[in-house]
Steps between C-alpha positions, in 0.01 A plus 500: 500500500491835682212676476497840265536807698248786406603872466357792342461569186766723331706435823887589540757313669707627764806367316385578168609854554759467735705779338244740490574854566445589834605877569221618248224771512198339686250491174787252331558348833133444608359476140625217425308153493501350903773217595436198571687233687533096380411394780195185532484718857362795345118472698681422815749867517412771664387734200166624703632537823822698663549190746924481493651174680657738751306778641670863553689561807528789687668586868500191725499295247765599293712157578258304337641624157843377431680801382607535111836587454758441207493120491171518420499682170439360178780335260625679205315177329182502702214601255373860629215491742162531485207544738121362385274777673089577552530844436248649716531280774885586518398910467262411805788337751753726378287788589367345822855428582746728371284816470531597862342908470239366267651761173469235284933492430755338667778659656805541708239685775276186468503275825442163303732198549594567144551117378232302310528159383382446166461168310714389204357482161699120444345385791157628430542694835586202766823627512507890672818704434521819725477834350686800759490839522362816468615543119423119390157512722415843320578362144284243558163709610626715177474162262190373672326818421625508140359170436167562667485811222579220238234321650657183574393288813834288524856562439835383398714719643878525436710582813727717260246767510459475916889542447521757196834717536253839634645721262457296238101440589443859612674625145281198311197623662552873396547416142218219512297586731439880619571700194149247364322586825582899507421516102191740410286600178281797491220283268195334530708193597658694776272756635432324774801409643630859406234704601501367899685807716584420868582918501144523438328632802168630375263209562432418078666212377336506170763558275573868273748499217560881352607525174703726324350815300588367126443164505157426392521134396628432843236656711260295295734196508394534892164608481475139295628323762285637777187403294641172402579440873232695727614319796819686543284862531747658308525877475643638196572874513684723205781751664523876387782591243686609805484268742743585756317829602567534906113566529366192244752290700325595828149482378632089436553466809163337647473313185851339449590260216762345258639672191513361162844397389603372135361237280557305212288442205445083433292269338126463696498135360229572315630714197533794667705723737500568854707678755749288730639628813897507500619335853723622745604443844391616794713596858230291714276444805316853549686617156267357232607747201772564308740755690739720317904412737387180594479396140848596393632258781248269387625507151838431620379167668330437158779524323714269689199256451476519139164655484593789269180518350300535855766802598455690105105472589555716812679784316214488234292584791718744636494690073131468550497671832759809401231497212162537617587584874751719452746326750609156572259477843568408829279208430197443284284622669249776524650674795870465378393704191686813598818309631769328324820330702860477464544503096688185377350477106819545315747235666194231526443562111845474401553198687224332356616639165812340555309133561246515212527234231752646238276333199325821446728811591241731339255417687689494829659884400103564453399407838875664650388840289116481687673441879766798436230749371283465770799494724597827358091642535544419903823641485406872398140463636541392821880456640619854381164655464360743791399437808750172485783745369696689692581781244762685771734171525405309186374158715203340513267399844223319539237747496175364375141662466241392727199623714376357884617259652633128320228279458700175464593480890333344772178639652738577832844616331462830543299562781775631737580789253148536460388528856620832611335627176150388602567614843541800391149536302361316770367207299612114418756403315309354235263769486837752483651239220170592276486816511874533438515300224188694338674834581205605749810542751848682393806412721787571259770315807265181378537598137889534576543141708285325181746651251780366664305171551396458183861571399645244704262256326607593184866433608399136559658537866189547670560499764873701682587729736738610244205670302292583791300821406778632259478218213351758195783758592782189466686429197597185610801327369373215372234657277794735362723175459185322264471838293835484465436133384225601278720799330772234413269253410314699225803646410629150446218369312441762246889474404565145500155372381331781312804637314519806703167633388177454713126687347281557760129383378309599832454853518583673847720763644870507511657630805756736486862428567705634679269541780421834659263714698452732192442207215244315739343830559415537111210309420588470121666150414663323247258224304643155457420454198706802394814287476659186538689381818866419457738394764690743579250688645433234757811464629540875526216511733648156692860686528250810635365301781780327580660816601182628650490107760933614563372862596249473704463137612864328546605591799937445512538443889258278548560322184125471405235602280217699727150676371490837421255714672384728222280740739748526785787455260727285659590150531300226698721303710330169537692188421338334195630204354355662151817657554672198258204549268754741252715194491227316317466783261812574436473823625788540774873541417741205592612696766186560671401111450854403654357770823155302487679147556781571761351730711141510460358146405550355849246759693228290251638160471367269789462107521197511241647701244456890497255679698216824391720756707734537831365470842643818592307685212172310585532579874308353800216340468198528753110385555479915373809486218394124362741333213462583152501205244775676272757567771713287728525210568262419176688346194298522162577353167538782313779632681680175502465477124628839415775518699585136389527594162668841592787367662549241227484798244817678633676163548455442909357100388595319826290798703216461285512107556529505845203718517302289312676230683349662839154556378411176272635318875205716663262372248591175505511401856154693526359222232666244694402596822165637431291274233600636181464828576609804277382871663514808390767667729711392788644629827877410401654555795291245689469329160101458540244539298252532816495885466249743613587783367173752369362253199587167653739264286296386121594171403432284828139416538453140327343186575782206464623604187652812400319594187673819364809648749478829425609700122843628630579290737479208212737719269726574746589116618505425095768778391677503815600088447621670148760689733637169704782297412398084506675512834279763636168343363625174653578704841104633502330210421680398846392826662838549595512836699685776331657503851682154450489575068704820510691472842427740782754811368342626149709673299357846595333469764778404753611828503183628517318679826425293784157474468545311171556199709121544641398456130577136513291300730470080592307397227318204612151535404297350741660740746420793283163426406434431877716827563251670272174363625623599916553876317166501386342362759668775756394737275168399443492487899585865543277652236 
């Protein structure tokens, strides 16, 4: 009789859960109990050692490995493979081997002989089975590193996810995976993670959290937790009523920290009550607070993912800010307390209004009534309130309050404007920079640049040629086209939802309407709580500005939208692809939108998808004149989404899909190519994602597994696979080029200029990312 074999207690077979599911989240993947084969062979594998039957081969020795080509694949009927790995002795050859410029990925720019062996799970690893290429080699490193996080020491590892169809793993690990890793809580639970700010560049890493004037049980809420946990150091500090004074703001800057955003009120556990930070998301890398644009976009990702609840949280935040802030910020933090950013409230409310559960319409009108009064408090204290309004044209700028010089750069950003200053005193820069800031020194050509600079922060498209030194004079048209947005959106609300009767229960002024030098020169306004909002009023003042954007920003011959320069009072004639941003509101006639698509769509549209602005507007760029991140050839996801959806609005579906179609191919052959990885912008001309341009490219620096991709970036790939047909997705997933996908005549652009054809480019990537490292290399030669 056969002797008994022994296993482990609690042990599971191999074939016990052969139809397991593979293409999972890694917690249900790598949670799970470990595998085990049947084999009386067990002691005898090769569990602690990475010792395949047939080493790797590389160069000379490439005809020792018989090649693999169709005959050898697996039978429909051949169970699906599986490889029985020692997890951190596989991470240590496939490093050693693969990992050729020691960055701890593995990519197309990698030198490796990309092809490891890797022993079957049936066999208990006699048997190797080779796994190729950059993408399967990558995936690989990607699972070996999710199961060291799970802590396990061996592995059963399905080929299927070596293999996973890439858009189908890079949308799974959005939804699964990255929305987890950027979430954030402003608690005692969270403080930590929250409170760390790369931006931070005085020397204290302790952490500060301000809190709002008004909100006593929360500033003790936090003074609790910084006796209950003295390790943390934290500083608790109570803001003025009016927080957002230019001077207080200044006087924060050597002693930055986070701001308070809402709560809830739930059980302690013990019988009582205690304060719970609401969560949000967060863009990523150096952007460790919730931002004001980059959550809209964020939301739309969210959406598409089913996390309605995580997306509602954000605009609670957002009522909370408009509330004890006075603005939806920049970012929460202490120097972004006199900026906001593009204003987006209104359509990410009602969208989320539209997805609440339907059980409890009260409540969700409740919640729809909070988001639309503070919308309508920003509204008339910010967007059409002096200095943002223009009262001569009726249009808004970006035109915040602010004193010295931003804090939230690097030490060295602005030490070429600041030079000729400190020349001129005869003393350092940073000595100059102090004084300055503390008003010892006047220059009021400094006080001009900052207001523009801050401006162009405050536009979110920091940074452009196209608002060099004139931002706070622009209305630009895609603020106009979201006030528009927001006029039709409140409008909407109040008729359809509250019965065509809004009351106001925040008291603040009312701006007047119609706008004029002589009403914003009388410093009496209306209260509102002196009557109730109805609808008609809103779209009075949307059909206002929409004549105001026709007047002064639509320019016939060119067939674009352009900024109006409200000092100089004329047109600016840079080449914005915000120009499509009325299309998204609604805002532009179908005659202008039919302009916008046949004649002036293709100066934008390049391999990637659509690009910040022309070449020709940018001009030439020089070691004195270096790029700007918001101008060509950068591609952001913002732009893609909004002109997406714009073009879909007024019926032009197959351009918005092959837009999407162009820039969901640039993502996706980036994960392929590159380990996973998901950045925050791209060059998509050269389609790369190896950019230098000013602030480097967020989103790239990770060890062997990408943990978070980067806020946008993530909603972008999710709502643009809502725009592709099955055919399409299927087309991506094979990184087929746009190129090869569309044919090389576009409708549109064939007839375009001849320089449209220098838009599209070879697309192979190891060329480009070679391309791009040789560029920077010259350059860093000449400098």
């Amino acid at each position: 009789m056969a002797p008994a074999v022994s296993h482990p207690p609690n042990v599971v077979f191999l074939d016990d859960h052969a139809q397991r599911q593979v293409n999972v989240d890694a917690a249900t993947y790598y949670g799970a109990s470990e595998s085990y084969s049947r084999s009386r062979t067990y002691s005898h594998s090769y569990l602690h050692g990475y010792t395949p039957r047939r080493p790797p081969t590389f160069e000379d020795d490439l005809h020792l490995r018989s090649r693999r080509m169709s005959h050898d694949e697996k039978s429909v009927t051949a169970p699906p493979r599986r490889f029985l790995i020692d997890v951190e002795e596989t991470i240590r050859v496939v490093l050693e081997q693969e990992d050729t410029d020691g960055d701890f990925q593995i990519s197309v720019t990698d030198a490796g002989p990309k092809t490891m062996a890797l022993g079957t799970a049936t066999s208990n690893g006699f048997k190797a089975f080779d796994i190729r290429g950059t993408y399967m080699l990558s995936n690989l490193l990607q699972e070996l590193a999710l199961a060291r996080d799970h802590n396990r020491k061996r592995i059963i590892l399905d080929e299927a996810r070596l293999t996973e169809n890439p858009v189908d793993r890079l949308s799974r690990m959005i939804k699964h995976s990255f929305w987890h890793s950027l979430t954030r809580r402003i608690d005692g639970d969270g403080l930590e993670i929250i409170t760390a700010d790369p931006k931070n560049r005085t020397g204290r890493i302790n952490p500060r959290i301000y809190v709002p004037h008004g909100e006593p049980a929360m500033a003790e809420y936090y003074r609790k937790v910084a006796r209950e946990k003295p390790h943390i150091n934290l500083d608790v500090q109570v803001l003025p009523p009016k927080p957002d004074d230019p001077s207080f703001v200044k006087s924060l800057n050597n002693k930055p920290g986070l701001l308070a955003l809402a709560m809830n009120e739930v059980d302690d556990g013990r019988g009582g009550k205690t304060l719970k930070g609401i969560p949000f998301i967060v863009p990523g890398a150096r952007f460790n607070e919730l931002y004001n644009w980059d959550s809209y976009f964020i939301s739309l990702g969210l959406l598409v993912d089913g996390q309605v609840n995580m997306a509602k949280g954000m605009v609670d935040h957002f009522i909370f800010e408009i509330k004890h802030y006075g603005k939806i910020l920049n970012g929460s933090r202490s120097y972004y307390l006199c900026r906001t950013q593009p204003p987006f409230l209104t359509d990410m409310a009602l969208q989320i209004y539209n997805q609440l559960d339907q059980s409890d319409i009260k409540a969700n009108q409740a919640w729809l009534k909070r988001a639309i009064q503070a919308a309508i408090k920003e509204y008339h204290t910010v967007w059409v309130a002096e200095p943002r309004m223009d009262p001569k044209t009726g249009l808004s700028r970006y035109r915040p309050d602010g004193l010295g010089i931003p804090p939230e750069t690097e030490a060295t950003h602005f030490t070429h404007i600041l030079e000729p200053y400190a020349a001129k005193h005869g003393i350092s820069v940073l000595e100059f920079s102090e004084k300055y800031n503390d008003g010892i020194i006047e220059e009021p050509g400094l006080d001009e640049y900052f207001l523009h600079d801050r401006a162009v922060r405050e536009s979110g498209h920091d940074t452009t040629y196209r608002f060099e030194k004139r931002c706070a004079n622009l209305a630009t048209i895609d603020l106009q086209s979201l006030l528009y947005k927001y006029e039709i959106d409140i409008g909407t609300a109040i008729r359809e939802v509250f019965d065509d009767e809004l009351e106001l229960e925040e008291d603040f002024p009312l701006a007047p309407f119609p706008p004029g030098p002589e009403v914003y020169a009388n410093p009496q306004r209306e209260s509102s709580k002196s009557r109730v909002q109805n609808s008609d009023e809103w779209f009075e003042r949307a059909e206002f500005r929409r004549q105001q954007i026709d007047k002064y920003m639509w320019n016939e011959s060119k067939a674009l939208y352009f900024d109006y320069d409200s000092v100089k009072e004329r047109q600016i004639l840079y080449e914005s692809v915000t120009s499509f941003w009325p299309l998204w509101a609604g805002c532009a006639s179908e005659e202008q939108c039919w302009q916008l698509v046949t004649q002036s769509l293709k100066k934008f549209e390049v391999i990637g998808g659509v690009v910040s602005g022309t070449e020709e507007s940018r001009g030439q760029i020089s070691l004195d004149r270096p790029n700007r991140q918001w101008d060509y050839p950068y591609a952001w996801p913002p732009h893609q989404i909004m002109i997406w959806v714009g073009l879909e609005r007024y019926g032009y579906l197959e351009e918005a899909q092959r837009l999407a179609y162009r820039f969901l191919y640039m993502m996706t052959t980036a994960f392929v190519d590159f380990n996973g990885v998901v950045p925050e912008k791209f060059d998509a001309v050269k389609l790369s994602h190896l950019v230098d341009a000013e602030y480097g490219n967020q989103g790239i620096d990770f060890k062997m597994v990408p943990r978070e991709g980067f806020g946008w970036m993530n909603a972008a790939y999710q709502v643009g696979l809502t725009f592709l047909t099955t055919h399409m997705r299927r087309a991506v997933a094979a990184c087929t080029s746009p190129e090869v996908f569309f044919g090389a005549n576009v409708s549109g652009l064939a007839a375009g200029p001849s320089h449209i054809a220098d838009n599209f480019l070879p697309t192979d990537a190891l060329n480009l990312a070679l391309g791009n490292l040789d560029m920077n290399t010259a350059i860093a030669t000449s400098v």
